[in-house]
Structures are given as C-alpha cells and as structure tokens.
TORFIVEX-93984 format. One record per residue (C-alpha): x, y, z; residue number from 1. Coordinates in steps of 0.1 Angstrom, whole numbers, padded with zeros to 4 digits. Example, Ala and Ser with C-alpha at 12.3 -4.5 7.8 and 13.67 -1.06 7.14 Angstrom:
BEGIN
<atom><east>0123</east><north>-0045</north><up>0078</up><k>1</k></atom>
<atom><east>0137</east><north>-0011</north><up>0071</up><k>2</k></atom>
This chain:
BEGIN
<atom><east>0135</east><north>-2167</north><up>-0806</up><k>1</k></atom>
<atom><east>0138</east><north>-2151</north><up>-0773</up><k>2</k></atom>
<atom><east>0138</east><north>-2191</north><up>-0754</up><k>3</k></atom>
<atom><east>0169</east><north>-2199</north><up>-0782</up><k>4</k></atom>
<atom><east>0188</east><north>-2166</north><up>-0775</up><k>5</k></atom>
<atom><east>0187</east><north>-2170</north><up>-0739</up><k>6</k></atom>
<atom><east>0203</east><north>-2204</north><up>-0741</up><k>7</k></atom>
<atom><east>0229</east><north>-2187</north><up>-0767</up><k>8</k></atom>
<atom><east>0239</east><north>-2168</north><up>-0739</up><k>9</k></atom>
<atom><east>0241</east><north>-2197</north><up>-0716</up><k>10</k></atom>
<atom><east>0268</east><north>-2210</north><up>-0740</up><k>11</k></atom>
<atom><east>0250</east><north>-2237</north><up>-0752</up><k>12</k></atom>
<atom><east>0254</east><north>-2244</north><up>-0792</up><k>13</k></atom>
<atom><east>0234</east><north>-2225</north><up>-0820</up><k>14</k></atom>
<atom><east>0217</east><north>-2264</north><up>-0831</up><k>15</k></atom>
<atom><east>0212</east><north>-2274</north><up>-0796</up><k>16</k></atom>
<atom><east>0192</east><north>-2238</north><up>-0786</up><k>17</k></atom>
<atom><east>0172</east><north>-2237</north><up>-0820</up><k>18</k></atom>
<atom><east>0164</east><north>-2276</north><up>-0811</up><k>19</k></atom>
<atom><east>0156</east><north>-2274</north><up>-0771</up><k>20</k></atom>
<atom><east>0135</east><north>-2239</north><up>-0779</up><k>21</k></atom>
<atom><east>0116</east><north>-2256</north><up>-0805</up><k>22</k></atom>
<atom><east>0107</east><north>-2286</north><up>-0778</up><k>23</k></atom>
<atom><east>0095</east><north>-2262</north><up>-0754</up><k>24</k></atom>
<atom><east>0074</east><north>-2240</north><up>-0780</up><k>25</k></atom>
<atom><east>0059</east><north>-2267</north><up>-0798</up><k>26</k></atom>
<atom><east>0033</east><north>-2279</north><up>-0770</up><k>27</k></atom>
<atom><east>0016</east><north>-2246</north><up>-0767</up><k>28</k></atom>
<atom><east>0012</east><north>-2237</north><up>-0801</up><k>29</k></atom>
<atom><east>-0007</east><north>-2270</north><up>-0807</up><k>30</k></atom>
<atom><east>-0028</east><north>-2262</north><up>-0772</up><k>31</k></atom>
<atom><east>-0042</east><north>-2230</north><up>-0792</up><k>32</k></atom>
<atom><east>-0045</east><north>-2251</north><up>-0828</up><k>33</k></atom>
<atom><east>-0062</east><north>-2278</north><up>-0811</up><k>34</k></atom>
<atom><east>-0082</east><north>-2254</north><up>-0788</up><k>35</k></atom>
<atom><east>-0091</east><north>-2234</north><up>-0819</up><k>36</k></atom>
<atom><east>-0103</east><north>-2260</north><up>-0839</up><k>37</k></atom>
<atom><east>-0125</east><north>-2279</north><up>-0813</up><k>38</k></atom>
<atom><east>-0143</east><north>-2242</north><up>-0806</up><k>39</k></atom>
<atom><east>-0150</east><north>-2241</north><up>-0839</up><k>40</k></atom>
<atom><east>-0158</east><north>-2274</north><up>-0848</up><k>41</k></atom>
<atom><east>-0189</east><north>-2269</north><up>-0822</up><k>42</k></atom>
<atom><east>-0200</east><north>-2242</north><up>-0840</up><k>43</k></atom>
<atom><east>-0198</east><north>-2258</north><up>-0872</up><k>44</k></atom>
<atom><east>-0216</east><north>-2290</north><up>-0863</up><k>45</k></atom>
<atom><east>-0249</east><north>-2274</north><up>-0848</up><k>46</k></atom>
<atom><east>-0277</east><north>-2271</north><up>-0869</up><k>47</k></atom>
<atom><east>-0306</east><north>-2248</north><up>-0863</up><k>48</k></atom>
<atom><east>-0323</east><north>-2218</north><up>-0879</up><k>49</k></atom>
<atom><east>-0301</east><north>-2191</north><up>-0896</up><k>50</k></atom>
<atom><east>-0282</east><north>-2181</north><up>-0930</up><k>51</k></atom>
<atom><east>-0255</east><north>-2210</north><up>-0944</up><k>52</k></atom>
<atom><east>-0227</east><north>-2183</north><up>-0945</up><k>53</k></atom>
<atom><east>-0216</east><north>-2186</north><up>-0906</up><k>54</k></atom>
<atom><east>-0210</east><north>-2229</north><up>-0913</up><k>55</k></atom>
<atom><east>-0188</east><north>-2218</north><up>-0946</up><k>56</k></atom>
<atom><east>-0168</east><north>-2196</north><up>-0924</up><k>57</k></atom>
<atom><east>-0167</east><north>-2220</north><up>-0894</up><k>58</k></atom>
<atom><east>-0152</east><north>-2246</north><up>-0917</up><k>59</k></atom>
<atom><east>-0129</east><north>-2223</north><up>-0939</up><k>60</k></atom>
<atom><east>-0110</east><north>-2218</north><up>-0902</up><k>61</k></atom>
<atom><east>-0112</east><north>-2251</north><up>-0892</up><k>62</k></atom>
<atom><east>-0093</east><north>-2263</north><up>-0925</up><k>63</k></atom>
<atom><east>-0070</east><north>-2236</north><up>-0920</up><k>64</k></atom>
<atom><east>-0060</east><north>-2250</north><up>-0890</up><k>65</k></atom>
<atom><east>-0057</east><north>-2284</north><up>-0903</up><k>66</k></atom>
<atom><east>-0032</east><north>-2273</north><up>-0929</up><k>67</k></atom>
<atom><east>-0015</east><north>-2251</north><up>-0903</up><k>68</k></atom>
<atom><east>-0007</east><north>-2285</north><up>-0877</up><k>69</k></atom>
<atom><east>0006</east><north>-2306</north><up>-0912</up><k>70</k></atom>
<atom><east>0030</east><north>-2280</north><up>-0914</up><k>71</k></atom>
C-alpha cells in the first residue's frame, strides 16, 4: 500500500501504482513462501525416532503454503 501511495503522489495513475507496486512486492513475498516451504519440507522428509504428530504439522504448513502461492 505504502509503494502504490507513494507513486500516487508522484502523479502517476491509480492502475498504473496498484500495477508497478504489485511488480515490486510480488518477488519477496514468494522469497518467504518458497523459503518457508523448503524449511519445512526438510523437516518433514526426515525420518527418525519420535511421535508422528511433528510430520502432520510439518505438512499441514507446507500445504498451506501451497494453496497460499495458487492464490
């Protein structure tokens, strides 16, 4: 919001400010999905010792954000 109402300021038009501050936020927020997902992913892959709780967590995230990079 703050990237579009700066370039509202600058004059530029409503569509054109939504558009360019969309271009430069999306790349980030799919760093952090992507990043997410990958640390997780680890965690739910390894096998080992332990309760079967911690790998339905691990995957109820990493589906999460699966649905969350469709959208």
């Amino acid at each position: 919001m703050e990237f579009a109402n700066q370039l509202l300021a600058e004059g530029i038009s409503i569509t054109q400010a939504a558009i360019e501050a969309s271009r430069l936020r999306f790349r980030p927020i799919l760093m952090t999905a992507f990043s997410t997902i990958f640390g997780v992913m680890a965690l739910a892959l390894a096998s080992g010792p332990g309760p079967a709780s911690p790998v339905s967590i691990r995957m109820s995230v990493i589906g999460g954000m699966k649905v969350f990079r469709q959208v």
